[in-house]
N, C-alpha and C positions, 0 to 999 in steps of 0.2 A: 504494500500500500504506500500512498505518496499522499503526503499532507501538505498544503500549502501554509507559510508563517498565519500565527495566527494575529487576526484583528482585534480590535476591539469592540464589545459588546455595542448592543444596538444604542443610538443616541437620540435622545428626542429631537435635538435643538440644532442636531444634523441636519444640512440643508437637502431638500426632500427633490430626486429625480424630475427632470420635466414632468414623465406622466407617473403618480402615486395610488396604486386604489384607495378609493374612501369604503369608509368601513359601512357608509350607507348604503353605496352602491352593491357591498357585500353583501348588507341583506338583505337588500331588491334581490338578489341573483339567487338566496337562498329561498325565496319566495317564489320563484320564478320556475326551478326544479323543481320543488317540492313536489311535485304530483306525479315525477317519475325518478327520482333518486333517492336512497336508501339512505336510512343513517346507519351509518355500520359502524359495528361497536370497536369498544377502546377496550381490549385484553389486557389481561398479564399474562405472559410467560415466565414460567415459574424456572423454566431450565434456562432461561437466557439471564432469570435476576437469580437465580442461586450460580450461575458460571462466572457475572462481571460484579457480584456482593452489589446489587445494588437493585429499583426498581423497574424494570423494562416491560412497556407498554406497547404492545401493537395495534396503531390504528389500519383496521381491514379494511384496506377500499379494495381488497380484492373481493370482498365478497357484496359489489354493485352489482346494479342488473346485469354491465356488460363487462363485468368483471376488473374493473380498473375507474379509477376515479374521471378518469376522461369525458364520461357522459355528465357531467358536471359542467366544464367550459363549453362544449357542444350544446345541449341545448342551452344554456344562458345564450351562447351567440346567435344561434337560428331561432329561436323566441321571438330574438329583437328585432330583426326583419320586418319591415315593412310590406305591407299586400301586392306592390310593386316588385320588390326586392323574390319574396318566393313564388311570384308567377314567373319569372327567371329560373328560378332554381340554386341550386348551389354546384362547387366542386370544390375538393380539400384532394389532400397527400398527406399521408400516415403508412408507418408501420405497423399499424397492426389497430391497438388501443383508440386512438383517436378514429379510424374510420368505422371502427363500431360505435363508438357512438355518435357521431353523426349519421349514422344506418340509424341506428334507434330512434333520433330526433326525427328526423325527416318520417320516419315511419310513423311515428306518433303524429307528427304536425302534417302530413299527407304532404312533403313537398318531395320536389326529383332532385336528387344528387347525384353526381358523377365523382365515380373517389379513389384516387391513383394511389398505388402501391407499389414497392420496390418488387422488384421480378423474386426477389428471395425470400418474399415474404414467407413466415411459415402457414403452412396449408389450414391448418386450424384457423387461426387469424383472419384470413382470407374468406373459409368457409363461414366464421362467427358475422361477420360480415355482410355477407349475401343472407343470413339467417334474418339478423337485426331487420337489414331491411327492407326484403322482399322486392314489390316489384317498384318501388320507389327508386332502389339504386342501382346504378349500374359501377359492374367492378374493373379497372384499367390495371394490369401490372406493368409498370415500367422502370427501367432502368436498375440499378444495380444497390440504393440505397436511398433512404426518405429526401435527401435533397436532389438527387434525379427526379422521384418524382415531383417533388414540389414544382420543377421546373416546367416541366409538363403540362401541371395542373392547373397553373396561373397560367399557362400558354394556352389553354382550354378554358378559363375565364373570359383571358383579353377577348376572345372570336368569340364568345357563347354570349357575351353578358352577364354570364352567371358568377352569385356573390362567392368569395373566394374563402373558404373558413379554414385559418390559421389552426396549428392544433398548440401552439404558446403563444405567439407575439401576437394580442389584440386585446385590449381592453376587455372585450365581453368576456373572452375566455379565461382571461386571468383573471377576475371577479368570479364568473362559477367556477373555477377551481378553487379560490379561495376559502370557499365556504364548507371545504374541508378543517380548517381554522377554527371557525365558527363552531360548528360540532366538536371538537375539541377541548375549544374554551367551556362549551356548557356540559361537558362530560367527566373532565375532571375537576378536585374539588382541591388536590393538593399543587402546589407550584409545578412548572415543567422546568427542570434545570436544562434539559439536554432533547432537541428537537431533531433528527436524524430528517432526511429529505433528498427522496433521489433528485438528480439535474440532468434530464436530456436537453430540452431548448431555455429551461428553466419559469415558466408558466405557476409549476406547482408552486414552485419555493418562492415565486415573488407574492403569487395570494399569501402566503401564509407567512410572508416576511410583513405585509401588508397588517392582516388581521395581531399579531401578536407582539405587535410596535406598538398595538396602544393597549393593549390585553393583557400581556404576557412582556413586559418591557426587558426584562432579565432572563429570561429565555435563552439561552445560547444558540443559535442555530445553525447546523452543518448538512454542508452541501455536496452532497457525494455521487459521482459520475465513474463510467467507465475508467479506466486506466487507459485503455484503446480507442478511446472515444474522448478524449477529456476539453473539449470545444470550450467550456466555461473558465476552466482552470485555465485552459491557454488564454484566455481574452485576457482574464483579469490582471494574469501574469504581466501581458503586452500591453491595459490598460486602454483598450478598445476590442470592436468584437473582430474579428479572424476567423477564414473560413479554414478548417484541416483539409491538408491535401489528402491523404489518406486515413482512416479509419477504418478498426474491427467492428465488423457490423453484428457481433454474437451478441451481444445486450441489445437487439434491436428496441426496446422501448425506448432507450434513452442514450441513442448512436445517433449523432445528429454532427455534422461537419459543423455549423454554425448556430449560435445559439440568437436569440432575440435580441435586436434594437430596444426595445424596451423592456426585456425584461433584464438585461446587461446590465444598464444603473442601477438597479433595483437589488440585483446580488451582488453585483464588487462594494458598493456601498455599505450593504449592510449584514451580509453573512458574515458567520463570526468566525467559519472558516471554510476551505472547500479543499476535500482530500478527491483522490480518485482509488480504486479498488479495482486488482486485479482481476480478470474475468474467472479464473481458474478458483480463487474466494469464494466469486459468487454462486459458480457450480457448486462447490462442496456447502458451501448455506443450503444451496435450493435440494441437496439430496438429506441436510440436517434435518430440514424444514419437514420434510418430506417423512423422513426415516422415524424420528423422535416425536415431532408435533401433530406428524398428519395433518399438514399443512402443505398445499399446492400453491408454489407461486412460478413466476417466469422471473426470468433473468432479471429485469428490471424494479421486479416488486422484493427481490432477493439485498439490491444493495446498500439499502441504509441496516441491515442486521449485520452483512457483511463487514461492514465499517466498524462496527463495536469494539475489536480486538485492537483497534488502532487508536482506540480512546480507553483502555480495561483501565487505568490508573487514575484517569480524570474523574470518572464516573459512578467511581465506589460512594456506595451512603449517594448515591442521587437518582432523581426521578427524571427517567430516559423513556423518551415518544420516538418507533420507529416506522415510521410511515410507508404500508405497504400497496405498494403502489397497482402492483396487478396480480392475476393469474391466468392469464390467457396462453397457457403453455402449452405445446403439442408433445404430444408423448413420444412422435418419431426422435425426438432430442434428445431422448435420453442417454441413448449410446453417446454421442457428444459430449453431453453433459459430464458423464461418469470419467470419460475419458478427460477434459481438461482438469475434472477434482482429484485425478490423481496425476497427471502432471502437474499438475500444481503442490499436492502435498510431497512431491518427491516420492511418489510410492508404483510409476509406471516410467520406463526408461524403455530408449528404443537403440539399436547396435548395431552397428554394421560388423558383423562376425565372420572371419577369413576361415572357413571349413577345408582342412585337411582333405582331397579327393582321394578317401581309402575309404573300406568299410569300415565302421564301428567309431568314425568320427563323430556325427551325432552323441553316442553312446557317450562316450569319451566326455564330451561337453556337458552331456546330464549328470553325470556321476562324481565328474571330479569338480566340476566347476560351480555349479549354481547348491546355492544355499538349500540346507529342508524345507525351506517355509518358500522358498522362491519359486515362482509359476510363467513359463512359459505361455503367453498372449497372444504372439504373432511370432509368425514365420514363413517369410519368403526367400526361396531359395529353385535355383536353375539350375543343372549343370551344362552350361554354355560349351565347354572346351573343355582340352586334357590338360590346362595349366596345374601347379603342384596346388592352387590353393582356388579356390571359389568363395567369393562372396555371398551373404544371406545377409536379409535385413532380421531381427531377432528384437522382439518385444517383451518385456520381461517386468512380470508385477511383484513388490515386493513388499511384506509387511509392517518392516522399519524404515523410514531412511536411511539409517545408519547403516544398514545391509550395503548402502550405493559403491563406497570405496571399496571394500573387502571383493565385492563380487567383482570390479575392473580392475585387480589388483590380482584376481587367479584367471581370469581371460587372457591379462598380457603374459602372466607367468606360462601359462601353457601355449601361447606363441596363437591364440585365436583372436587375439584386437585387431577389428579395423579403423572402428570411429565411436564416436557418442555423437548421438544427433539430436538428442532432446535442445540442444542450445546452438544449434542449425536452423533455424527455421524454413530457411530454401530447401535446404535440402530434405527437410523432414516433411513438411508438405508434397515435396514431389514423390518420397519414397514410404512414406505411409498415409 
């Protein structure tokens, strides 16, 4: 994990961003959902505050209609619309979250939307989507990640006339998102020290920077984004918004190259700090979640728990809100998923192993080389040629970390190393 210095706590007498929400317009906007958004409860987890000795609270917005608090800024925005405006129609770009709930809205308010998606979207996503909302929407995949589509989508505005709905950067939406805040403030009864808040384009975390600046003034708030994705941390770093040239799109809820014009002052100003979290963390969370809590989330609703371990010292004896932002996860991920949580915990290694061309090499390599508890995962191998030695790629799962030296350390003894490619990535992508 990667923490950025930290700030200082929010200030009142700080001079406040061109645009600020008011906290009326917050509860217009919670007035405005009410007839199709959920108030989903504030938990305790009891294994996350007996792990960091201290209170930790999960606000569920995975358990909204459309499973992620998104339907929240969607309909606040297509509400507002004028009779004009939805005899037009709409069209948005989203990965996933935001175009279900604009499916829902539109479906509820009977208007037509067109709603672009990155071609990699996951199939679930995609399907929840065309579910939400039937013959109202029509579904586009394009492009390779949420800012290809976007581009698309507003190029299908300009020529349609149709209104173009942001899934962060607008007013309406960052007001109904905010009133995830709101329910907050009326839910708990004891102070919140510690407010965790994922950051894709940054929408959430400006409503609820908004709501708990005059609510919650002492609040600490942290704002946590991909590691491969960190569009917010870079701006604030450079101190204007930046678009990433390249980005991991495996947290698609909150992989975004650029984050908001307006929601940019709104975080560098007043988060009190913004870390980003390895993707390979947030697997092994989403399999904890999963395993212990029987708890379903996706990537993105995984990484403010993830972040905790990078605050275990600050947070002891305190009252910790970890904002969980979806669960619209497709299960074909999970081989994925399994695999970066143990690349990451150092307990899955992959080898380019130089096989002796004689019988009972294999043999040889099981017997003397790999540990009791060590398990063979993968293995590809050819024999191309009569050369003395052939290569195999060899994947190997292992119970300690600590196993890692001992076991590279009787491969080169017995003359079988060819490489370690876990810290390859070229190469490891092309050869597993």
């Amino acid at each position: 994990m990667m923490k950025s210095e930290r700030k200082r706590g929010i200030d009142l007498n700080r001079k406040k961003p061109v645009y600020f929400p008011k906290l009326d317009d917050i509860r217009m906007a919670a007035k405005t959902i009410a007839e199709i958004s959920e108030i989903t409860p504030l938990t305790e987890s009891i294994r996350l505050s007996k792990q960091f000795q201290c209170q930790v609270r999960l606000k569920r917005e995975d358990l909204q209609r459309v499973r992620s608090y998104k339907i929240r800024g969607a309909f606040n925005k297509i509400s507002s619309l004028t009779t004009e405006e939805r005899s037009l129609g709409v069209v948005c770009a989203s990965a996933g979250n935001h175009a279900q709930g604009v499916a829902f809205a539109c479906f509820h308010l009977k208007i037509k939307a067109t709603i672009y998606m990155p071609s990699v979207t996951p199939k679930q996503k995609v399907e929840q989507t065309r579910l939400f909302g039937g013959e109202w929407v029509e579904i586009v995949l394009e492009g390779d990640s949420f800012d290809d589509a976007s581009l698309a989508a507003r190029a299908n505005g300009r020529e349609t006339g149709k209104i173009f709905v942001h899934p962060f950067d607008d007013p309406k939406i960052i007001e109904g998102q905010a009133t995830v805040g709101l329910e907050l403030m009326e839910q708990t009864k004891s102070p919140i020290d510690y407010l965790f808040v994922c950051i894709g384009g940054g929408g959430l975390a400006s409503g609820l920077i908004s709501v708990l600046s005059e609510l919650s003034p002492l609040t600490k708030i942290i704002g946590v984004e991909p590691k491969g994705a960190p569009s917010m941390k870079t701006a604030m770093e450079q101190g204007k918004v930046v678009a990433l040239e390249h980005i991991d799109k495996f947290i698609d809820g909150a992989a975004v190259k650029r984050v908001g014009e307006l929601t940019f002052p709104i975080c560098s100003q007043y988060l009190d700090a913004m870390i980003t979290v390895d993707e390979g963390k947030v697997c092994q969370t989403i399999l904890d979640l999963y395993n212990r809590d029987a708890i379903v989330v996706e990537p993105a609703g995984a990484l403010t728990i993830a972040a905790l371990d990078d605050y275990e010292e600050e947070i002891i004896g305190k009252n910790v809100v970890c904002i969980i932002g979806g669960s619209n996860n497709d299960i074909t991920r999970t081989a994925e998923i399994k695999e970066r949580a143990l690349l990451y915990g150092k307990l899955k290694h992959y080898f380019i192993i130089r096989f002796p061309q004689r019988p009972g090499a294999l043999k040889d390599f099981v017997v003397d080389i790999l540990g009791p508890t060590d398990d063979i995962i993968h293995f590809e191998y050819s024999k191309k040629s009569s050369k003395e030695n052939a290569p195999a790629v060899v994947g190997i799962e292992l119970q300690n970390p600590e196993d890692l030296q001992p076991l590279i350390k009787r491969i080169k003894n017995n003359n079988f190393y060819g490489d370690y490619i876990n810290d390859k990535p070229d190469l490891f992508e092309y050869l597993v």
